[in-house]
C-alpha positions in Angstrom: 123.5 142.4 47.3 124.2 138.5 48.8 126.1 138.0 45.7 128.7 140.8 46.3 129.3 139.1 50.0 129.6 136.0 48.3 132.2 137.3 45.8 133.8 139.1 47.8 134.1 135.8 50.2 135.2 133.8 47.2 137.9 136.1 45.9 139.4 136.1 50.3 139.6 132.6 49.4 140.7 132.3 45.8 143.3 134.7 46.9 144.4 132.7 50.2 145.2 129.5 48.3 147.1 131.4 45.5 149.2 132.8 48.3 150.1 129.4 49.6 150.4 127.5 46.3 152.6 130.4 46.0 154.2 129.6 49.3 154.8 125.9 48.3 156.6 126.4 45.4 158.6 128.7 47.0 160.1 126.3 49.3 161.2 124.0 46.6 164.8 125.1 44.9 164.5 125.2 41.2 167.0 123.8 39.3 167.1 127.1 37.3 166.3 130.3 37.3 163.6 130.9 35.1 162.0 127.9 36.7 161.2 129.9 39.6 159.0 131.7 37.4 157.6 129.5 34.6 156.0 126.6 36.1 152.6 125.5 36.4 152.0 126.1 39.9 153.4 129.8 39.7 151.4 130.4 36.8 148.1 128.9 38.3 148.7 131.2 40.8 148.9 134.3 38.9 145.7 133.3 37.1 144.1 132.9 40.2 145.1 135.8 41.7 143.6 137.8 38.6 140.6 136.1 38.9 139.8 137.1 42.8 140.8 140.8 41.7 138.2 140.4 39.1 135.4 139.0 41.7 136.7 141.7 43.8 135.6 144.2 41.4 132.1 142.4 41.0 131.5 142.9 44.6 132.3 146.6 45.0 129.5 146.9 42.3 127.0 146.6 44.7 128.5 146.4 48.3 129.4 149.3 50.4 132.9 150.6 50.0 133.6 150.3 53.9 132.4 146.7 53.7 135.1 145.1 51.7 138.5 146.0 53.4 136.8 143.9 56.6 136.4 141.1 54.3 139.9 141.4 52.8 141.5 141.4 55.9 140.4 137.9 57.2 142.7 137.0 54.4 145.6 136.3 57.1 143.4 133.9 58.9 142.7 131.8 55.6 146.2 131.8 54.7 147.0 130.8 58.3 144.7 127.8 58.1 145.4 126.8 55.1 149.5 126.9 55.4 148.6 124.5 58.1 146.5 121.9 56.4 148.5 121.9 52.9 151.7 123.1 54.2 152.1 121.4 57.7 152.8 124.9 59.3 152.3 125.0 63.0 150.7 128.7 63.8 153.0 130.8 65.8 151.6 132.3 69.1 152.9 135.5 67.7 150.7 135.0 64.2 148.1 133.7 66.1 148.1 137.1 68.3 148.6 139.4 65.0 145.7 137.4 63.6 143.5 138.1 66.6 144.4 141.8 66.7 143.3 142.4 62.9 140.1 140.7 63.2 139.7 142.6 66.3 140.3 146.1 64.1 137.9 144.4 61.3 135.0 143.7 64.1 136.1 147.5 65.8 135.8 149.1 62.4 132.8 148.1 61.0 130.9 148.6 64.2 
């Protein structure tokens, strides 16, 4: 049962930093098109985004159903944080509210 939390943590996180790797590429121009999609970072990303859907499906083995949407969701707060230590993105007060409300929904939900 622990290790379901934990992959379901792992894949939130695994899933995060694909998301901004994916983020950081996006901000550079390629040079051409089929650069935008067949570089290393893109493609690390990819594979890591496979491999949180695959720890995603090791959790719902054993975890309740209702369980692993909560966890999922914090996924804008990781991406949040993490856009602003690799990315120097300042958080909005706007994101920072949106943020708030969701994990708000994720603590009202699961009670």
């Amino acid at each position: 049962m622990v290790a379901s939390y934990l992959f379901a943590i792992a894949a939130v996180l695994i899933s995060s930093a694909s998301q901004v790797l994916l983020k950081k590429k996006a901000n550079q121009a390629p040079k051409r098109f089929w650069e935008k999609f067949l570089n290393a970072p893109v493609i690390i990303s990819y594979v890591l985004l496979f491999g949180s859907m695959a720890l995603n499906s090791l959790a719902l083995r054993k975890m309740d159903m209702a369980v692993l949407p909560c966890i999922t969701a914090t996924s804008f707060l990781w991406i949040m944080l993490l856009s602003a230590v690799f990315l120097g993105e300042k958080p909005t007060k706007r994101k920072v509210i949106g943020i708030a409300m969701i994990l708000l929904g994720v603590v009202v939900s699961h009670l």
